[in-house]
C-alpha positions as CSV (number, residue, x, y, z in Angstrom):
1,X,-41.4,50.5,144.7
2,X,-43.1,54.1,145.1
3,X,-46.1,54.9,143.1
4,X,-43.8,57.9,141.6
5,X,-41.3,55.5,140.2
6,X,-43.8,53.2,138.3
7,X,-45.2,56.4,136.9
8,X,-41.7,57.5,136.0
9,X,-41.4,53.8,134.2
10,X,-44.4,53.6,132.8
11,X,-43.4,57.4,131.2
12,X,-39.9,56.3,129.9
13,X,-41.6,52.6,128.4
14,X,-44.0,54.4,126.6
15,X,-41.2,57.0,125.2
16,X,-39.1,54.3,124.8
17,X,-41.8,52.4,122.5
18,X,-42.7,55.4,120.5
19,X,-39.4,56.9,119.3
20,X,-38.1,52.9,118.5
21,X,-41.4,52.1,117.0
22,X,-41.2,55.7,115.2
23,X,-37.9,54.6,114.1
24,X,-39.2,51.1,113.2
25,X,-41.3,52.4,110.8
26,X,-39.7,55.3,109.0
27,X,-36.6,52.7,108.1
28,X,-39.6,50.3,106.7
29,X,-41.7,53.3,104.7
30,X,-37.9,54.2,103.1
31,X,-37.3,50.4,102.7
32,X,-40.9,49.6,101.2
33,X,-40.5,52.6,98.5
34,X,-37.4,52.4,97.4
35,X,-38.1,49.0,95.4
36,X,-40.8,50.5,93.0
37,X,-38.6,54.0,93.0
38,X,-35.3,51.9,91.9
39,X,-37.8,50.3,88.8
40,X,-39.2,53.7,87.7
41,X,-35.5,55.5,88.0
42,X,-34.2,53.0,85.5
43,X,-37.2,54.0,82.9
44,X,-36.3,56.3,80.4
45,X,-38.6,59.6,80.4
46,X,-39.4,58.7,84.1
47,X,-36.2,58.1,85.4
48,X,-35.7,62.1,86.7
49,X,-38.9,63.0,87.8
50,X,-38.9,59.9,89.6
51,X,-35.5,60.4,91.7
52,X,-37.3,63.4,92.7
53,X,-40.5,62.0,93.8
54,X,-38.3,60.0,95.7
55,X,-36.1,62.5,97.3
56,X,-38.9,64.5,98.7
57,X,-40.5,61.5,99.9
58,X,-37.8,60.3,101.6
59,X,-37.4,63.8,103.0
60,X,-40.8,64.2,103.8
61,X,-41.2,60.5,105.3
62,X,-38.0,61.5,107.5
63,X,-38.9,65.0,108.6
64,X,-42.2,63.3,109.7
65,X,-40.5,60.7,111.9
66,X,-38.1,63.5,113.0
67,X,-41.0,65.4,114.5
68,X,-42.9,62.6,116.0
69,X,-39.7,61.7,118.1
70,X,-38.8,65.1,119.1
71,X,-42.6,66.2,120.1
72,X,-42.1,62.8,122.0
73,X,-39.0,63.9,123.8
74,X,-40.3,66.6,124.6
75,X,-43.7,65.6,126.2
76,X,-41.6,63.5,128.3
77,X,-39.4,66.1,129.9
78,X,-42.9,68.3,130.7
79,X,-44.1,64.8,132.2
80,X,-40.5,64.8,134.2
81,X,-41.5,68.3,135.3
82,X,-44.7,67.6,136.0
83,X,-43.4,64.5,138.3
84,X,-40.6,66.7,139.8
85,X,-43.8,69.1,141.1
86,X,-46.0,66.4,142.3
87,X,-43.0,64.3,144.0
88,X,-42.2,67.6,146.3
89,X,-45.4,68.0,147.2
């Protein structure tokens, strides 16, 4: 196997690993905050402002965890670039 190619699968494991682990942990942030939201949106008085809370932080835990995958993504089609360059030399 060609130097090139481990480089290549070193690249894609470590892409691999961070969009799945970025993944990972977005569905256990959700999971982990939803218990205590579900108890404070069944208190009266709290109940709405609490759904909110939760909204956005759902929203803000998921636009988070969007990003981190696509920034991912991305550096690895520069790497694939970068790769391409090296391999023709």
């Amino acid at each position: 196997m060609s130097d090139m190619k481990r480089w290549r699968g070193l690249k894609d494991l470590v892409r691999d690993a961070v969009v799945e682990g970025s993944a990972a942990i977005e569905r256990l942030q959700t999971e982990t905050a939803a218990r205590p939201f579900a108890i404070f949106e069944r208190v009266p008085g709290v109940a709405k402002p609490a759904h909110v809370v939760h909204v956005v932080h759902d929203a803000a835990v998921a636009g988070t965890h969007v990003s981190i995958r696509a920034v991912t993504r991305v550096v690895s089609r520069g790497l694939d670039v970068a790769l391409d360059a090296l391999e023709r030399e």
